[in-house]
NUNUFI-563464 format. One line per 3 residues: number of its first residue (from 1); their letters; for each residue x, y, z of C-alpha. Coordinates in pm, 1 decimal. Layout:
<rs>
NUM = A = X/Y/Z ~ ...
</rs>
This chain:
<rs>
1 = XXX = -549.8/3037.8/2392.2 ~ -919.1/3138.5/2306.9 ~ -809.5/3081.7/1915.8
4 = XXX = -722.6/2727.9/2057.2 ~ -1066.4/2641.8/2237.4 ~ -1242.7/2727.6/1937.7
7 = XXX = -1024.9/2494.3/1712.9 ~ -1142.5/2222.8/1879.8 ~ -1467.9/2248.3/1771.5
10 = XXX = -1430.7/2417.4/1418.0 ~ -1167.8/2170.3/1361.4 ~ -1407.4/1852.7/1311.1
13 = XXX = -1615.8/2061.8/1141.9 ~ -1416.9/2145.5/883.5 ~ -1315.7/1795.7/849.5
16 = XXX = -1696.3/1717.2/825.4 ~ -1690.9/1903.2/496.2 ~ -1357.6/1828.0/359.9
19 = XXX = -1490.9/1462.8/423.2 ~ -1790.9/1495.1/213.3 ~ -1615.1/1606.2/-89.5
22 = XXX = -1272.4/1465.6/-116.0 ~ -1359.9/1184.4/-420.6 ~ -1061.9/925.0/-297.2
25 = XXX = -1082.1/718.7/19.9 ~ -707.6/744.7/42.5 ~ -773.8/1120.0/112.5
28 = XXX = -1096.9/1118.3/360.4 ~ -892.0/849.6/568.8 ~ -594.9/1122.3/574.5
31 = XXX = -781.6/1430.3/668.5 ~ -972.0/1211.7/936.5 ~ -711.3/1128.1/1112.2
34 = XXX = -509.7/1439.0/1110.8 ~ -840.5/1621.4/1168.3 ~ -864.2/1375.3/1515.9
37 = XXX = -483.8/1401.0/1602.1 ~ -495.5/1762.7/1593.5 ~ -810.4/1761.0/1802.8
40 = XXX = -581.5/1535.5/2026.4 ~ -293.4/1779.8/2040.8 ~ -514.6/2075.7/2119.0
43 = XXX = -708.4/1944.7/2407.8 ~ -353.9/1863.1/2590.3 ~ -289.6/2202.4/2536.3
46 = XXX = -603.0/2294.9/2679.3 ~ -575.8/2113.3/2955.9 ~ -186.3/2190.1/3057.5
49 = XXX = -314.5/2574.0/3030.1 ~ -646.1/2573.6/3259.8 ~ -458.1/2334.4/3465.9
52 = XXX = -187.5/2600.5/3496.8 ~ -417.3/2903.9/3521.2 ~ -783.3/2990.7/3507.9
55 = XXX = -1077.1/2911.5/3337.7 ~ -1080.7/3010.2/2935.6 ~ -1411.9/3192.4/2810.5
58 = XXX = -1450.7/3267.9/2453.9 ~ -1748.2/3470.0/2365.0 ~ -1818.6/3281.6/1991.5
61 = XXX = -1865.8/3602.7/1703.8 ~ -1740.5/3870.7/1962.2 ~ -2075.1/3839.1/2139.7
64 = XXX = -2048.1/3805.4/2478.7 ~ -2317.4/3605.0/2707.6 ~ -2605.5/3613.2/2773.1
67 = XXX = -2691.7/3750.2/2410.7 ~ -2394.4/3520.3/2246.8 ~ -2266.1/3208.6/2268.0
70 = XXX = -2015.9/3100.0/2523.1 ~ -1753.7/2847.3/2541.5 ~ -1578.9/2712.1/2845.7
73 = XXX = -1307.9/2548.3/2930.2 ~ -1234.5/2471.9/3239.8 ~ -1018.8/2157.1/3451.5
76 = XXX = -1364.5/1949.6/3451.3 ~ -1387.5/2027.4/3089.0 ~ -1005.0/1964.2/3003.5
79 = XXX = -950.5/1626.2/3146.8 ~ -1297.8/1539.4/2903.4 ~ -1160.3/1694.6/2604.2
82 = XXX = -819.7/1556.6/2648.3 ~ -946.3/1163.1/2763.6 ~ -1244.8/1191.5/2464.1
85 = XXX = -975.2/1296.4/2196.5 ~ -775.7/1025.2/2263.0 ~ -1056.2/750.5/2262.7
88 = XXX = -1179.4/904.2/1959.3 ~ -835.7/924.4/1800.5 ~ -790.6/535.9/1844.0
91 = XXX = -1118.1/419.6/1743.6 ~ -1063.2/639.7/1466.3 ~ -697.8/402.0/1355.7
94 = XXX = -884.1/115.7/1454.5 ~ -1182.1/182.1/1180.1 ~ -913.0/278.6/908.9
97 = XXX = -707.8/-16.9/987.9 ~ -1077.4/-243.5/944.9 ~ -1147.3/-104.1/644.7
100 = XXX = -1501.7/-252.9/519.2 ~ -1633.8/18.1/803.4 ~ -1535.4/352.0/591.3
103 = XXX = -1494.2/106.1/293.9 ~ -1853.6/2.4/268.1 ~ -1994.4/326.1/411.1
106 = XXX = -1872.8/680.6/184.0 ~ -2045.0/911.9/476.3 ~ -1828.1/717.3/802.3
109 = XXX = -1540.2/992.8/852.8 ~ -1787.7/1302.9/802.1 ~ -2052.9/1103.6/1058.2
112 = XXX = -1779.1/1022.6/1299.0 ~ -1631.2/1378.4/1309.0 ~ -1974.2/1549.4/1353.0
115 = XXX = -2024.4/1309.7/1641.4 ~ -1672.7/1453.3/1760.8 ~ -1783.4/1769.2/1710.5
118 = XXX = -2090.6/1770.2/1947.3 ~ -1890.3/1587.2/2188.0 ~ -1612.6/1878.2/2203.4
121 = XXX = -1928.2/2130.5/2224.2 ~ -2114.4/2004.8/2484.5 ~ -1822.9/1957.2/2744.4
124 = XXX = -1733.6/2291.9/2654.8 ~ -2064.7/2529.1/2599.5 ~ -2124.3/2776.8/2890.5
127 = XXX = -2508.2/2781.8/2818.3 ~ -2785.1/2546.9/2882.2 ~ -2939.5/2586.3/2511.8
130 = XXX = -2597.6/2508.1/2286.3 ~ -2569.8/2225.3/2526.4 ~ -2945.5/2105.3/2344.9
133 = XXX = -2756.6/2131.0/2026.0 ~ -2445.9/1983.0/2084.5 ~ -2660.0/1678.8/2249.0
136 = XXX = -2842.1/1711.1/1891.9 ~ -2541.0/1710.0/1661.6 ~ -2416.9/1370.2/1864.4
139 = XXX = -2740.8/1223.0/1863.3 ~ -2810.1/1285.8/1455.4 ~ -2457.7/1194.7/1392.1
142 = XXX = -2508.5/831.1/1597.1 ~ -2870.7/801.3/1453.0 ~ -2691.1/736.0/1127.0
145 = XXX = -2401.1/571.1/1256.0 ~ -2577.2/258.9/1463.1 ~ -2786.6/196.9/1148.6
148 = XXX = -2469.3/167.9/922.1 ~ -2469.1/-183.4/818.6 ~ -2722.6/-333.8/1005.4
151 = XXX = -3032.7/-602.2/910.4 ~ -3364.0/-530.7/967.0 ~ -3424.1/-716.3/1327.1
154 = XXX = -3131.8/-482.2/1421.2 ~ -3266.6/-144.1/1298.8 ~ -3581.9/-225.7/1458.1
157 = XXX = -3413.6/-260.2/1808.8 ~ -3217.4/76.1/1737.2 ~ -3551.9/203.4/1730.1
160 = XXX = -3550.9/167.9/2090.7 ~ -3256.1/416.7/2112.6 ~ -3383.8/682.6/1854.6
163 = XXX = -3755.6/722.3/2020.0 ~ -3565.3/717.1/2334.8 ~ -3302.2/1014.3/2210.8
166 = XXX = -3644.5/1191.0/2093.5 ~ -3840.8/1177.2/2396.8 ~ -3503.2/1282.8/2603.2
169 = XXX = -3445.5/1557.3/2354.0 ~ -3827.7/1710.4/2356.3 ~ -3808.5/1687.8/2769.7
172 = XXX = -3474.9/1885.0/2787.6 ~ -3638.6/2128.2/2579.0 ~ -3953.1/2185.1/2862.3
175 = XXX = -3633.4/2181.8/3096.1 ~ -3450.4/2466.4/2956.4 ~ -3743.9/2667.0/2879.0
178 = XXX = -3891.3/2674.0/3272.3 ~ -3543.4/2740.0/3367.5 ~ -3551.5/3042.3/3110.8
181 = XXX = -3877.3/3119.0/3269.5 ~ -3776.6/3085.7/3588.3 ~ -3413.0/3259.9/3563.1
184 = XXX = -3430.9/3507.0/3220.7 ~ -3146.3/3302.3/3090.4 ~ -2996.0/2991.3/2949.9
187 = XXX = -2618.1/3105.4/3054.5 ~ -2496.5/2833.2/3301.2 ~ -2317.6/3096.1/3548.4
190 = XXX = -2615.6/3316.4/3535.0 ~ -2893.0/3094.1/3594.9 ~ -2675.4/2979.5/3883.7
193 = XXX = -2695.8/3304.4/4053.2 ~ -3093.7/3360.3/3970.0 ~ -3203.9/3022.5/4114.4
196 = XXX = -3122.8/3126.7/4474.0 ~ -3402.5/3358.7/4424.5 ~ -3636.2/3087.9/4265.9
199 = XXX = -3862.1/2946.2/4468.3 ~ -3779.2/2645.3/4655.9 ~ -4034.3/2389.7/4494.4
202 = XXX = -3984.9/2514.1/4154.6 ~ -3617.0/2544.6/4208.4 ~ -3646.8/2145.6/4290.0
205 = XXX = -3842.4/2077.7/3982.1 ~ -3648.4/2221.7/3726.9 ~ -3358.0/2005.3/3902.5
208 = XXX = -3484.5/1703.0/3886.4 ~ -3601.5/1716.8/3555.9 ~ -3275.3/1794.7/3408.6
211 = XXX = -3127.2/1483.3/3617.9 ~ -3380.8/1259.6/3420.3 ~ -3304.1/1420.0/3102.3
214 = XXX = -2909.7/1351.5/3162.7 ~ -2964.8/1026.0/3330.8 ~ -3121.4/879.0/3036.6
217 = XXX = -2826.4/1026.2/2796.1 ~ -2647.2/857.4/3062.4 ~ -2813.3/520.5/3096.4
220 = XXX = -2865.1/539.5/3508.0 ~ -3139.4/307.8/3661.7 ~ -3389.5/284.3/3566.4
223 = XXX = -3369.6/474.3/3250.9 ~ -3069.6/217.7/3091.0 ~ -3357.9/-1.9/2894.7
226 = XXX = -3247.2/138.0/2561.8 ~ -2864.8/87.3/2526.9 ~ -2839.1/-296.1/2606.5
229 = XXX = -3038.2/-391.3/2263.0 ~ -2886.1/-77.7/2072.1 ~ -2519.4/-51.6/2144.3
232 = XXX = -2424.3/-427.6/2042.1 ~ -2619.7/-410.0/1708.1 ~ -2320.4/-136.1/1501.0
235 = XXX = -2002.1/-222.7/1385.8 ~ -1737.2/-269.1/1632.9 ~ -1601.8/137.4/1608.7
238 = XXX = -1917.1/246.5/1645.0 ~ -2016.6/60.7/1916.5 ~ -1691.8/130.1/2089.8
241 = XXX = -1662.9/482.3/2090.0 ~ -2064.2/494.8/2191.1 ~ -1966.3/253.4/2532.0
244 = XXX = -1661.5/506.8/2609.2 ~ -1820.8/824.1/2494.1 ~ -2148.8/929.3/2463.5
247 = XXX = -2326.2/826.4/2835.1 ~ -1981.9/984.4/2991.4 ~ -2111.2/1295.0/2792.3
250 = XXX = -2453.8/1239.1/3006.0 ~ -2278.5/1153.7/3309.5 ~ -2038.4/1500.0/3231.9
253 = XXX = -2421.0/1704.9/3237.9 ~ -2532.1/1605.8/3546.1 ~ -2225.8/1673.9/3711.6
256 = XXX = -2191.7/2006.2/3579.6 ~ -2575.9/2102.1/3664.1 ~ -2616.5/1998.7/3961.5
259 = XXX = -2266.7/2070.5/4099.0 ~ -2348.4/2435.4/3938.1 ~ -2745.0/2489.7/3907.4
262 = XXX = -2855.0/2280.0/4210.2 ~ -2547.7/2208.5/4486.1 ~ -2619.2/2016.0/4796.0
265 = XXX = -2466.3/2072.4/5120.6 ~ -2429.5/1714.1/5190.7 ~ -2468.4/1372.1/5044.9
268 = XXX = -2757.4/1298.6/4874.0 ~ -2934.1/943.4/4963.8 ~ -3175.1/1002.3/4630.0
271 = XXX = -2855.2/993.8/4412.5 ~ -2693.1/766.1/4600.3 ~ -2959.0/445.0/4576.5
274 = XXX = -2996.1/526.6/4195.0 ~ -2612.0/446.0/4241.3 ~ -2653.6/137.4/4372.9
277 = XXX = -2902.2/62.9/4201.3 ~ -2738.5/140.1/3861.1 ~ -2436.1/-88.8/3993.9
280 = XXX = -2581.4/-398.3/4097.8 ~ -2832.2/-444.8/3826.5 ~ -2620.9/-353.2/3554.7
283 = XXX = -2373.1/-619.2/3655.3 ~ -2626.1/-851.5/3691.9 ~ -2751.7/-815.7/3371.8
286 = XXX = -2369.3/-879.9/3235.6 ~ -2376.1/-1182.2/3420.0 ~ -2682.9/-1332.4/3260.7
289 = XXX = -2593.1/-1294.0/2910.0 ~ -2366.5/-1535.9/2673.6 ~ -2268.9/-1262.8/2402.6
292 = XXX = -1957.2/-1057.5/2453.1 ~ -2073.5/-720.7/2313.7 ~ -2369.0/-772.7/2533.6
295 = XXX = -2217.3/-861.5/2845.6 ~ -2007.8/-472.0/2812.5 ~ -2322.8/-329.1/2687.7
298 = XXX = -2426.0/-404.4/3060.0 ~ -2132.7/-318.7/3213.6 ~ -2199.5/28.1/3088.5
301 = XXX = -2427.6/77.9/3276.6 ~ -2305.3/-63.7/3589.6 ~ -2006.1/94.5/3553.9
304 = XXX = -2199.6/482.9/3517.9 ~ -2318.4/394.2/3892.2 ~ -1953.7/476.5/3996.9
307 = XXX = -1941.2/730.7/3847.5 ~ -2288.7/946.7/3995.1 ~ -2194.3/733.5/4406.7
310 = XXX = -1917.9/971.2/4352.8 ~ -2132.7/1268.8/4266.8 ~ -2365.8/1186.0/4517.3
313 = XXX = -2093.2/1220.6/4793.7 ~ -2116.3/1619.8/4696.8 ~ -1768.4/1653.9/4866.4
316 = XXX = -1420.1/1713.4/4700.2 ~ -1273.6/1351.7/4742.4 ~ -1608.2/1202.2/4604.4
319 = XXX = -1652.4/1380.2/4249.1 ~ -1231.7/1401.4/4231.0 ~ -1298.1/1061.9/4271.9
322 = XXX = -1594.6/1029.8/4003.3 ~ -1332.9/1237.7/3767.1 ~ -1084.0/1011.4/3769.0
325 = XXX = -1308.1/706.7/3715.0 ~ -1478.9/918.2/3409.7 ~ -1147.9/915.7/3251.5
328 = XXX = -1056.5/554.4/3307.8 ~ -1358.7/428.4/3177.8 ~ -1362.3/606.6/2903.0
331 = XXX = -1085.5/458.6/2742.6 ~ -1078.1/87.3/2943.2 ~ -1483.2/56.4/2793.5
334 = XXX = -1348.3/149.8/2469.4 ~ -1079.0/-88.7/2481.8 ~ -1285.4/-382.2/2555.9
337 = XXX = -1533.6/-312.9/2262.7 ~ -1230.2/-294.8/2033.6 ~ -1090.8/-659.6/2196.5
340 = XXX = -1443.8/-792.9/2156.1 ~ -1452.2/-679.1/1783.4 ~ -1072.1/-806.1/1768.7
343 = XXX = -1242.0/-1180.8/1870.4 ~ -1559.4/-1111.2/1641.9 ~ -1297.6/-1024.0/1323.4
346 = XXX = -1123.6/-1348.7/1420.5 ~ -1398.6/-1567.6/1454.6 ~ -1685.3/-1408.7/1298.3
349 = XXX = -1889.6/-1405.0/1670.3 ~ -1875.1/-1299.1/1990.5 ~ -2104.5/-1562.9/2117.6
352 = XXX = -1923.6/-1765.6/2399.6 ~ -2062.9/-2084.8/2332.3 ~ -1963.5/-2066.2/1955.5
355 = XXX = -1605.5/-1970.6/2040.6 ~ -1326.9/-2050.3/2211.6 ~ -915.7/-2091.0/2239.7
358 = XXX = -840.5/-1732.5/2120.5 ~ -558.6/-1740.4/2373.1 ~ -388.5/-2006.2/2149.6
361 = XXX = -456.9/-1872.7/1846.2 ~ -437.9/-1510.9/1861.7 ~ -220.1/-1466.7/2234.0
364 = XXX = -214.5/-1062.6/2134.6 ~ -594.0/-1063.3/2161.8 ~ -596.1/-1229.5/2480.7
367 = XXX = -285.9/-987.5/2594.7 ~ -486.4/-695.1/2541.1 ~ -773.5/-783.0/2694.7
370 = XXX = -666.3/-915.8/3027.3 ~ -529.9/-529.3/3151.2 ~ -855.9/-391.0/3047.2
373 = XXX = -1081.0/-675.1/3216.3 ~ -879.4/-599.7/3557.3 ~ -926.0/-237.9/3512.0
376 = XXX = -1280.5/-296.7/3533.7 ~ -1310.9/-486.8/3739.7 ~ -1069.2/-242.1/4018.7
379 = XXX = -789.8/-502.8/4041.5 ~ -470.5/-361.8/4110.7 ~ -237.5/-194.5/3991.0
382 = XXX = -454.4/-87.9/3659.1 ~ -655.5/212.1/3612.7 ~ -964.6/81.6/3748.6
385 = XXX = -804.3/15.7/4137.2 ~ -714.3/370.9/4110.5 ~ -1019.1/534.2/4046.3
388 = XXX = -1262.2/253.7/4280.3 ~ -1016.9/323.9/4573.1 ~ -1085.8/698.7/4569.8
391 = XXX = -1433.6/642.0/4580.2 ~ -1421.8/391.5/4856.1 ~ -1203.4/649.1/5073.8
394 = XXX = -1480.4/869.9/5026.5 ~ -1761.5/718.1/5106.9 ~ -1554.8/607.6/5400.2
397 = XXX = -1501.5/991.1/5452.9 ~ -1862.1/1067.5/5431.0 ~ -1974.9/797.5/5626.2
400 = XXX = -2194.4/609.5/5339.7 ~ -2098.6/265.8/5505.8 ~ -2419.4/116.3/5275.4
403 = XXX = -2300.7/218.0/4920.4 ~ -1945.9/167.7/4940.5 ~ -2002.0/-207.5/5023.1
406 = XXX = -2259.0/-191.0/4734.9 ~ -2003.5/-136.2/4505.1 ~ -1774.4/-333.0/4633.0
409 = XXX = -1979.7/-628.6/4601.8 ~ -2072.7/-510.0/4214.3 ~ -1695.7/-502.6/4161.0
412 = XXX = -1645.0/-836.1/4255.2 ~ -1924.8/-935.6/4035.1 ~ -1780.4/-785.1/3759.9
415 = XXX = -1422.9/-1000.3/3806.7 ~ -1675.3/-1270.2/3787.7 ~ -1822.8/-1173.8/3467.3
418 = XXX = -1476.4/-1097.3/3305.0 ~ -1374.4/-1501.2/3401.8 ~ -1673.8/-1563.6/3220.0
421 = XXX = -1539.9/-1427.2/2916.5 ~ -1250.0/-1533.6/2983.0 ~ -1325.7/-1879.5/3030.3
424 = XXX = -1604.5/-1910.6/2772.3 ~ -1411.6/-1700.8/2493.4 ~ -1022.9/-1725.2/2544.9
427 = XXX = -944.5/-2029.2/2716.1 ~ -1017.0/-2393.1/2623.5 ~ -933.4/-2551.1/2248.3
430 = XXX = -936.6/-2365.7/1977.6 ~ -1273.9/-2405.7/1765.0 ~ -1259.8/-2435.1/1340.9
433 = XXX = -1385.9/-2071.5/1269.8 ~ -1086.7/-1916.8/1431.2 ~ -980.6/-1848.1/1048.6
436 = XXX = -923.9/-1464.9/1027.6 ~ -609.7/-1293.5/1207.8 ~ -723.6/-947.1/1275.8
439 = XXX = -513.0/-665.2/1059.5 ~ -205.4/-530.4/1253.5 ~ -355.3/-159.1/1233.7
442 = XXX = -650.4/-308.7/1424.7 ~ -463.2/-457.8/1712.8 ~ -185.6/-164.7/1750.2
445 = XXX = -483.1/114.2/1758.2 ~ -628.1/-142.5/2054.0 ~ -281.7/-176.5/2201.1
448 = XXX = -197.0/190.0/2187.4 ~ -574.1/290.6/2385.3 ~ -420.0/-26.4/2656.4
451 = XXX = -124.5/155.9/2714.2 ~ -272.1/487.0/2781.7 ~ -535.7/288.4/3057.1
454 = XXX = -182.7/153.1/3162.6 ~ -64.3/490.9/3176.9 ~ -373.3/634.6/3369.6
457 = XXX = -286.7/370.1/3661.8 ~ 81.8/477.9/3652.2 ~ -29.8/864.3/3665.8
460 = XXX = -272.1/806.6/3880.9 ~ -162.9/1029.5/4177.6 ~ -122.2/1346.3/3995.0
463 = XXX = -434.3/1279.4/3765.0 ~ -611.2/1257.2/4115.4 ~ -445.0/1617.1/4227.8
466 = XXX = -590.7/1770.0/3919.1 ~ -902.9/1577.6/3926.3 ~ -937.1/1723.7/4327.8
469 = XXX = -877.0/2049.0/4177.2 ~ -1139.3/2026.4/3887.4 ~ -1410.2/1898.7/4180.3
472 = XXX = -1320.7/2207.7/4387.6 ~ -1391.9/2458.9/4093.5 ~ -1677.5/2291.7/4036.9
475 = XXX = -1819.5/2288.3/4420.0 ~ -1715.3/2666.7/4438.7 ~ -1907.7/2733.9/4129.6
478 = XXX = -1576.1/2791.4/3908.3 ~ -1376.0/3118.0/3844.2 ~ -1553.9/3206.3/3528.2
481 = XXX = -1735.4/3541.2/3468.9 ~ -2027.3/3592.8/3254.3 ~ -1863.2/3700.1/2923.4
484 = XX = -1511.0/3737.5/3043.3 ~ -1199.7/3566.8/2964.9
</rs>
């Protein structure tokens, strides 16, 4: 099983290579996505096996940590690998089946699986430095990825989200070296046992620090400024696997550190108002705009509040909780980038007040995007209800009375925003540029991500059991040994 870990990061590298020099289209498009689906396939494995047993450590080369690199894998780490694989699997069909994205752009399927690459190493590294690089490998492989095809008013607002990636990058390096300083190590399970003997303030600092340094990769308030400009400027599979993927890979750090590195011994009214926070504004922001790819953009970030209330709780029910909303967002915000590209292909615009009467035109479209909109918005009986319930019970459970109604009231903002698509982009007579039907590969890769949301709700009990086991691992500090297996 330690072969099958370290497939699932060699594997997109490989295809990275194979992508660069294969001469025929045809071929790239056929490595890529057997490259992804295999990814796919191994991270169920994963999962069904550290479900079923304990922990996996590989110790990369033969050298075991702290000297070598280690790899983890873990429940936390499974349910990632297994949800991310699958989001990156559709997007994947849903670029091939667009065509002008790896059509117009020779380098797409060796970007996109380097991107898939740093996203399978950083949810499974054991040490605080490989986590730098795989942050590094995502971040180079986007840099080139949002500029693909953009003017020059749009490069200079993705700007905004490289100086940002910089500044985050050069402060997680002062992080990790005053934890080294600190601890003698980067190796996650071994600084965890050195900080108790660090002293309190510094101990604190070094904490905190890392929280801003994730909760900008993450997009929490008030350090969200940068994706609302950046995000909607790339083509629609770009933009769609950044909204699923790459904050939930932020979100994924600062559960793991401070769950590991810094636990709390009880709720945590710091996290929790940067929760709230992070909610309400980034709904209203949605609400505000009149562009669809901008109204998500926002809802990215609203939605990552959810996600750290749960954390915040620092109990079992709250991050199981915060687990199982991870993995429902992760594929329902990927599915409503691919609808809004769906309406963009069909009218050339996702502005709401230059387009409307999809539902008559193209019903599919509007099919696949009403599930998805009452996921989000934590309607029953979709994914979304199923996830937002657990964290209701418990912040009920931990007595944050304040929170839980905060997010309650974002949710119901965010049914309201979702009308206003609805109403502004679906309903209503058709206008004259509804010309272009979107390609059937494009729509079946969107359907297929639908039914697995779908499938999230229907699952949603035992995905909950295993997500309550992944949060106790992680309270308890895991079952993995420095170097062992």
């Amino acid at each position: 099983m330690t072969t099958v870990v370290s497939l699932l990061v060699a594997v997109p590298l490989v295809a990275v290579g194979l992508a660069l020099v294969l001469p025929s289209l045809a071929l790239r498009r056929a490595v890529s996505m057997a490259a992804s689906l295999a990814s796919l396939v191994l991270s169920v494995i994963v999962l069904v096996s550290v479900d079923g047993g304990d922990a996996i450590s590989v110790a990369v080369g033969g050298w075991t940590a702290p000297i070598g690199i280690q790899l983890v894998a873990d429940r936390f780490a499974g349910l990632m690998l297994a949800v991310s694989s699958t989001a990156l699997f559709g997007v994947l069909a849903y670029a091939v089946g667009q065509r002008d994205t790896d059509d117009a752009f020779p380098a797409f399927h060796a970007t996109y699986h380097a991107l898939a690459a740093g996203v399978a190493l950083a949810f499974l590294t054991g040490d605080l430095f490989t986590l730098f690089v795989a942050f590094e490998i995502m971040l180079t492989a986007s840099y080139v990825l949002i500029t693909h095809r953009s003017e020059a008013a749009q490069v200079r607002s993705t700007m905004t989200y490289v100086v940002v990636g910089l500044v985050a990058s050069g402060l997680f390096l002062i992080g990790i070296g005053l934890a080294y300083a600190a601890t003698g190590t980067v190796n996650l399970i071994e600084m965890a046992d050195r900080l108790g003997d660090v002293d309190s303030g510094t101990r604190a600092g070094i904490g905190w620090l890392f929280f801003m340094v994730f909760g900008i990769k993450a997009a929490i308030f008030p350090l969200f400024f940068w994706l609302p400009d950046s995000y909607p400027t790339a083509v629609t599979p770009v933009t769609a696997i950044f909204a699923g993927l790459l904050t939930k890979v932020g979100v994924y750090a600062i559960v793991r550190t401070q769950t590991l590195l810094f636990p709390s011994d009880g709720p945590s009214t710091f996290i929790l108002i940067i929760a709230g926070l992070t909610m309400v504004i980034g709904v209203l922001g949605a609400i505000a705009q009149g562009d669809i790819k901008r109204i998500l953009s926002f809802h990215i970030i609203s939605q990552i509040g959810y996600m750290i209330m749960g954390l915040g709780f620092f109990t079992v029910a709250g991050l199981a909780a915060a687990i199982v909303f991870i993995v429902h967002q992760v594929i329902v915000k990927t599915v409503m980038f691919l609808v809004g590209g769906l309406v963009e292909t069909s009218s050339g615009t996702g502005r709401l007040r230059d387009v409307s009467g999809v539902l008559h035109r193209y019903p599919v479209i509007a099919v696949l995007f009403l599930p998805a909109a009452l996921s989000l918005a934590g309607l029953p009986p979709f994914s979304g209800f199923v996830g937002k319930l657990a964290l209701v019970q418990a912040g009920f459970s931990a007595g944050q009375w304040i929170v839980v109604g905060v997010s309650l009231f974002a949710s119901i903002l965010t049914l309201f925003s979702m009308t206003k698509i609805w109403a502004g982009a679906f309903w209503g007579s058709p206008t004259t540029n509804l010309t272009r039907r979107p390609g059937r590969a494009m729509v079946a890769a969107t359907g297929g991500l639908v039914a697995v949301s779908l499938f999230i709700a229907f699952a949603g009990q035992p995905l909950l059991e295993v997500a309550t086991r992944a949060a106790q691992d992680l309270l308890t500090g895991g079952a993995v040994t420095i170097g062992g297996s």
